[in-house]
N, C-alpha and C positions, 0 to 999 in steps of 0.2 A: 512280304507284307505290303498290302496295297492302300497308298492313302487316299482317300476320297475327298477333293474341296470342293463345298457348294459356299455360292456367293447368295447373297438377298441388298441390292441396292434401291437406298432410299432418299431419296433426293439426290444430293449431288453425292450422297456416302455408299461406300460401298464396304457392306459385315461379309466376312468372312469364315468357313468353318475348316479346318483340315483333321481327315476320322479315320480314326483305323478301329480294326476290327479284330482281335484277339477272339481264343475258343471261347476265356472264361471273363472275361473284360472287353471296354470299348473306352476309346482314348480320344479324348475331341478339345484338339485348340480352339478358341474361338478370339476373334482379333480382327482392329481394324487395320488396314493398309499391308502392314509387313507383318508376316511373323513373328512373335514376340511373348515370352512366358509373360504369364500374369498371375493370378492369384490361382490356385492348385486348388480341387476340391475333390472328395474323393469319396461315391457313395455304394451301398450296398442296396442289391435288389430287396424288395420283400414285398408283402402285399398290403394293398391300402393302407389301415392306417398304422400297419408294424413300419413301412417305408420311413414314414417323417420323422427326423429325427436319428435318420442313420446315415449321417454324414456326416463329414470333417473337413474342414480346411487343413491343408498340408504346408501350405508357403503361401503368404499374403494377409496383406491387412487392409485393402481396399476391394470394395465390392463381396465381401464371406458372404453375405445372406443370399446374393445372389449368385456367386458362382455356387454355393451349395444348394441352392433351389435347382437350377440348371443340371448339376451331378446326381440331386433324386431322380428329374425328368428321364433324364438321362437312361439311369440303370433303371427304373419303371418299365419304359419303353423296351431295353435291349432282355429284362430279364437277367443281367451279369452285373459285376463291378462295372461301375462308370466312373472315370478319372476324368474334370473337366479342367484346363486351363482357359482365366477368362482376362482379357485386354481389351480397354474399351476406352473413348473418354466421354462416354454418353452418361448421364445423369442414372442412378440406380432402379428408377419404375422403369423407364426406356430403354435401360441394359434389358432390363429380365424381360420387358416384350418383346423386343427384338431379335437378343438372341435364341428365344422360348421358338419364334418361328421358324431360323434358322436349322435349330435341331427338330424341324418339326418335316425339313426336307432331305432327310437321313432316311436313304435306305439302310434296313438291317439285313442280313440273311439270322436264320432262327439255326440255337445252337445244336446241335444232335444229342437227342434226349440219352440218358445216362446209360440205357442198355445198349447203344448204339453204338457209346466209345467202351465199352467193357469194363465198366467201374466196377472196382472191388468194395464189397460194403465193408465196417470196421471189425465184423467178425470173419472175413476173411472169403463171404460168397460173393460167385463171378454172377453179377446181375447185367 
């Protein structure tokens, strides 16, 4: 599994992103300085407006609105579960702009539509 870090420095600071890439999920630390769990957010793809509103905070009690803004972006973007941990000590409007364009420097690769991996439907046919 390969982890991808993109940086975005702004002034004298320097955001951090480190992303992995699962078939059915995408996992993205976001943090300043060192690695460091922060508040877990944890969201489901869907579209427009079924999206909002399909996320959860996992672990944390600082920053939820925005690390769960961040985990819809997130799964929006990749189409899959999105797991974000967020650490920051930036003020809450300046978390979510900042880290908003970090994830905005995320290559994805696109997942292999379902007849591709040989999913079986719930009645039992090979699509």
């Amino acid at each position: 599994m390969e982890i991808i870090e993109n940086t975005l420095s702004v002034g004298s600071r320097t955001f951090r992103s480190n992303f992995m890439q699962l078939e059915n999920a995408v996992v993205a630390f976001l943090f300043e300085d060192r690695v460091r769990l922060g508040t877990v957010a944890i969201a489901m793809p869907g579209l427009r407006e079924v999206a909002a509103g399909r996320s959860s905070v996992l672990v944390g009690a600082k920053y939820v609105m925005v690390s769960r803004a961040l985990a819809e972006k997130l799964a929006a973007k990749s189409g899959r579960i999105a797991i974000v941990s967020l650490f920051t000590e930036l003020d809450e409007a300046e978390a979510l702009r900042t880290y908003t364009r970090l994830l905005e420097k995320i290559q994805l690769t696109q997942p292999a539509p379902n007849h591709a991996r040989g999913v079986t439907t719930s009645i039992g046919q090979h699509v």
